[in-house]
C-alpha positions in Angstrom: -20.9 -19.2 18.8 -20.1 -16.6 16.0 -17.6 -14.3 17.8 -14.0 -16.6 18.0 -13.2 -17.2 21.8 -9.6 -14.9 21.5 -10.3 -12.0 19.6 -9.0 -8.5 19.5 -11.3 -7.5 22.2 -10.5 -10.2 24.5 -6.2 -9.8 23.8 -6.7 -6.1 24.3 -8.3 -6.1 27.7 -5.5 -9.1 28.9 -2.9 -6.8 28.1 -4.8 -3.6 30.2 -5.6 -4.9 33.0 -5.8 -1.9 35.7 -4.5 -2.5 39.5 -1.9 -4.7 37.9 0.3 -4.5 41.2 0.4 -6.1 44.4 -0.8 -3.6 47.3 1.7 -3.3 50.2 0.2 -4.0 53.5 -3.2 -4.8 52.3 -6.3 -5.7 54.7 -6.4 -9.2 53.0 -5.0 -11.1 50.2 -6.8 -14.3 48.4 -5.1 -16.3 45.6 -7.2 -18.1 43.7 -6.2 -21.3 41.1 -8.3 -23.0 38.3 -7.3 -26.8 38.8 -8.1 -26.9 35.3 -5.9 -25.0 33.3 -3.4 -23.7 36.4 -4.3 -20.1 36.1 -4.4 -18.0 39.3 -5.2 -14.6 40.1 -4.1 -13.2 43.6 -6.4 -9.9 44.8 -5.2 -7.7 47.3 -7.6 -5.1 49.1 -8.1 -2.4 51.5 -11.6 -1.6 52.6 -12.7 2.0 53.8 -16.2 2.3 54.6 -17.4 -1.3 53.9 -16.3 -0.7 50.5 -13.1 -1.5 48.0 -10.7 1.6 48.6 -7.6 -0.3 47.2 -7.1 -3.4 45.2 -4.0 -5.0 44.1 -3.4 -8.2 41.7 -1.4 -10.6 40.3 -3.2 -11.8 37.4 -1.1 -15.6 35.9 -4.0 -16.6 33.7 -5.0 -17.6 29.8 -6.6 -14.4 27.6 -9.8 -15.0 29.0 -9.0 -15.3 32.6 -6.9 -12.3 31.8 -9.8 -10.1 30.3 -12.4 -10.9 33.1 -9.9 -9.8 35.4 -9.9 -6.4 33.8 -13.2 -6.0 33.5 -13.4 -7.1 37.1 -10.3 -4.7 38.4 -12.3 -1.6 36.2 -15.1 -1.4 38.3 -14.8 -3.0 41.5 -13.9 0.0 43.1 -16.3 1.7 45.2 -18.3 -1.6 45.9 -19.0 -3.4 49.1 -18.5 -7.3 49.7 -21.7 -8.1 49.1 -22.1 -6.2 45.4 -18.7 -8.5 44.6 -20.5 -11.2 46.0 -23.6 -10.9 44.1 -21.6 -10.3 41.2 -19.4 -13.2 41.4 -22.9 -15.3 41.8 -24.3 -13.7 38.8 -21.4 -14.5 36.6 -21.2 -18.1 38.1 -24.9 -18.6 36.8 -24.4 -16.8 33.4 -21.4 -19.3 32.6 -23.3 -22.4 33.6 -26.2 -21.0 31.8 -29.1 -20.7 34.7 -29.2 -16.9 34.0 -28.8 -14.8 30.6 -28.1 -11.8 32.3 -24.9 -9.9 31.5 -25.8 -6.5 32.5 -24.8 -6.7 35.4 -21.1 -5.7 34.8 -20.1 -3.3 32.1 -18.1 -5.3 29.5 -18.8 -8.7 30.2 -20.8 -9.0 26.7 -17.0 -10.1 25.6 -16.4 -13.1 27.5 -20.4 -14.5 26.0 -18.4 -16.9 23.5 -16.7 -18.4 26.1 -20.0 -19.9 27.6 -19.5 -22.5 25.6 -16.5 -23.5 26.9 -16.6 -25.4 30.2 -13.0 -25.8 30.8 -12.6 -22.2 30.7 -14.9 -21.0 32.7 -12.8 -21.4 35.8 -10.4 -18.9 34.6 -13.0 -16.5 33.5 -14.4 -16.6 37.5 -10.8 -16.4 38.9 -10.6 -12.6 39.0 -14.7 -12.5 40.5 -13.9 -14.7 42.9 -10.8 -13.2 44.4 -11.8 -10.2 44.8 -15.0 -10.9 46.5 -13.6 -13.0 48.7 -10.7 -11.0 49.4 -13.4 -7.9 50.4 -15.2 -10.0 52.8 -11.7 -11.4 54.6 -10.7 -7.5 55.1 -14.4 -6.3 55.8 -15.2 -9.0 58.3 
C-alpha cells in the first residue's frame, strides 16, 4: 500500500461525480446504506431497450464511496442489468481479494489502495450496487 487512501485522484472524482441529480419519474429507485460508516447512495433509472437510458443519484458518502460512484455514474450508461450485475460481482471479489482483475471498469485502478481497508469497502460498492439493482427493479 504505496498510493495514500485519499489522494488527489480520489478527491477529484468525489467532487465530479456525473448524474449528480435525482431523475423525476424514474422506472425504479434503490437507496443503498453501508451500516458501517452510514454512507448511502440512492440510484435512479430509466431503462430503454433492456439497457440504462437515464440514471439519477444522490451520492451521501466518504471520498471513496464518492469516487466509485463516479466512476460507476461515467460509464454505466448504455449497459444492461446483467453487465451492472456482473460488474458489481467483479468489484465485490476484487475488494475481498478472490479476483485481481480491475479491468473490468475504466478507472477503478484508483480505488486499489483501498483494498486494504475492510471497513471501507462497503462504501466503495454502494454506488455498484445501486445501480445494478436499481436496473434490474425497472427492467424486470
Amino acid at each position: 500500500m504505496n498510493a495514500p487512501l485519499y489522494n488527489k485522484d480520489i478527491l477529484r472524482l468525489a467532487a465530479s461525480i456525473p448524474h449528480h441529480q435525482r431523475l423525476a419519474g424514474p422506472q425504479a429507485s434503490v437507496e443503498k446504506r453501508s451500516p458501517t460508516c452510514g454512507s448511502r447512495v440512492t440510484a435512479d433509472v430509466r431503462m430503454e431497450n433492456g439497457r440504462l437510458a437515464e440514471m439519477g443519484l444522490d451520492v451521501k458518502a466518504c471520498a471513496l464511496g464518492q469516487a466509485s460512484a463516479a466512476l460507476m455514474a461515467a460509464q454505466a450508461i448504455g449497459l444492461s442489468a446483467d453487465e451492472l450485475a456482473e460488474a458489481r460481482d467483479k468489484l465485490t471479489d476484487y475488494l475481498a481479494g478472490r479476483s485481481e482483475d480491475l479491468d473490468f471498469w475504466p478507472g477503478l485502478a484508483v480505488l486499489a489502495p483501498a483494498r486494504g481497508y475492510p471497513a471501507r469497502h462497503a462504501s466503495i460498492r454502494l454506488g455498484f450496487e445501486a445501480i445494478a439493482e436499481a436496473a434490474r427493479m425497472a427492467d424486470a
